[in-house]
C-alpha angles and dihedrals in degrees: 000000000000132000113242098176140037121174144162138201142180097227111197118271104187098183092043118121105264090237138101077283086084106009088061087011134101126358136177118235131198136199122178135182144227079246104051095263110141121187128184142185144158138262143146141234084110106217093350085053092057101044089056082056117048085042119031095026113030085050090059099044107045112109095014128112110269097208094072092084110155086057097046087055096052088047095049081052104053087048088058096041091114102052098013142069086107159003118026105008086044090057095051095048086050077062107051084037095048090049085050089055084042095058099037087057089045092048091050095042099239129118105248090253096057080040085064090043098268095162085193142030100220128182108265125221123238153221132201124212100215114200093169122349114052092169095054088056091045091066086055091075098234127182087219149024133217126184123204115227113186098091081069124082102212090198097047100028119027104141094049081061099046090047094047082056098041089055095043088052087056105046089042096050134221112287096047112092122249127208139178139195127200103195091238083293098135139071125211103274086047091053090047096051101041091053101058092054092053099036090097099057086072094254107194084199156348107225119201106345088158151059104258108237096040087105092165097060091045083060083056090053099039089062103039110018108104097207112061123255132256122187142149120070088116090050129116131222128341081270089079100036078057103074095030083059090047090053107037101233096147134040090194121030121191117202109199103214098210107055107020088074106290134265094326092063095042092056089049089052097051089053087058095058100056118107084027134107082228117109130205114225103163124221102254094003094162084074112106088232078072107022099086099049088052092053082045106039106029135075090189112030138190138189128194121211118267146226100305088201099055094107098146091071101084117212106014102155117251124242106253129198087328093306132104139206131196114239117266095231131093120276123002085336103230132087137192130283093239 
């Protein structure tokens, strides 16, 4: 089998935030083959993301298998080293990786999950990032909780934060995991503050307090902060996770799948956190992209909540009573609103 087209597009996304989250955001990428077999899949980098890969990329992998997959991906990667390593040319590459998982499953019949050895496909639990409305998510039955933080100043308006935490503590109980993130706002002395203010109110994490590469600052926290640490979803390669799991910098890293590099790099980063006290809990993994290496990989998982906008991916399984199950088709199981 060889591939004999590769292409990418931005489909519209009306309801989409009008930031770099959809202008370098989401884009849809297809593989085909020389025997009909078509595989997608998603990444980012918008209109940069294409280019890279209907150039760079699309002239490298014509003609080529498409089942060898890991060395396709390091090649992929040597051919972006000057403007790569991460961001844009990264994502792009998550979206071609994660279309060549897409059509050996489908080639083998499997659903990429039972292609990496899931036995069953179980219901997952999951989680809901709440901006606003914390009551509306409540009715959703969720496992787990996380508030967003960023619309709070925690220098001119503590309490208002505190408070905002305190009040979300008592209408979600005391046995349902709470969570909160900061958007890399923070520095060291912020995030050390804040969290002890917060500590009593049973926090599971403190996502990205951060700004990702301030290593230093994350060994600070590492060593002082009394709510564990999450951190990655703005990471790139397993390169990277590398050297955040070495250290210890997070207790909890988040992939994003499709934009750390795809698949491929997932799966190596799951095999640097075994035989550590670090967990995976990717970022969106209720999307189907991460979804099935969550169902594979993972004794305890856990899904967060996805892109709500994303209506051109067909198929994509709805979150039920908390609870989500990995589609019945083969490959990732979706397919593209043509």
């Amino acid at each position: 089998m060889k591939i004999t087209s590769l292409k990418a597009t931005q489909p519209e996304t009306p309801e989409a935030p009008q930031d770099w989250r959809t202008w370098f955001g989401q884009i849809a990428v297809t593989v085909k083959t020389d025997e009909g077999l078509t595989g997608i899949g998603i990444g980012g980098g918008g209109v940069s993301g294409i280019h890279v890969i209907e150039t760079e990329l699309r002239a490298l992998l014509l003609g080529r298998d498409p089942f060898h997959i890991e060395q396709l991906w390091d090649e992929m990667y040597r051919a972006t080293l000057p403007y790569g390593r991460k961001g844009l040319a990264i994502m792009a590459i998550s979206g071609v990786d994660l279309a060549l998982w897409d059509l050996k499953a489908k080639a083998a019949g499997q659903s990429v999950a039972g292609l990496l050895g899931c036995k069953s496909h179980r219901p997952i639990p999951t989680y809901r990032t709440v901006i606003k409305d914390l009551d509306e998510a409540l009715k959703e039955g969720h496992a787990a909780f996380k508030l967003h933080l960023g619309k709070f100043d925690p220098n001119a308006s503590p309490q208002k934060m505190v408070d905002f935490v305190k009040e979300a503590r008592d209408k979600v109980g005391p046995d349902t995991k709470l969570m909160v993130d900061a958007f890399m706002n923070w520095d060291v002395d912020t995030a050390l503050r804040v969290s002890e203010w917060i500590h009593p109110y049973d926090i599971e994490w403190l996502e990205e307090p951060l700004p990702s590469d301030d290593w230093a600052g994350y060994a600070k926290l590492r060593d002082q902060c009394p709510i564990p640490i999450a951190g990655g979803e703005h990471e790139y390669t397993s390169a990277a996770f590398k050297e955040i799991i070495d250290q210890r910098l997070h207790q909890v890293v988040q992939p994003d799948i499709c934009w750390c590099g795809g698949l491929t790099e997932v799966l190596r980063i799951y095999e640097l956190v075994k035989g550590t006290d670090i967990r995976i809990c990717q970022h969106r993994g209720s999307e189907v992209w991460g979804l099935h290496a969550i169902a594979a990989e993972e004794e305890h998982p856990l899904a967060e909540s996805g892109r709500p906008w994303m209506h051109f991916v067909k198929g994509q399984p709805k979150i039920s009573n908390g609870l989500i199950c990995l589609p019945e088709k083969p490959g990732f199981g979706v397919w593209f609103d043509e």
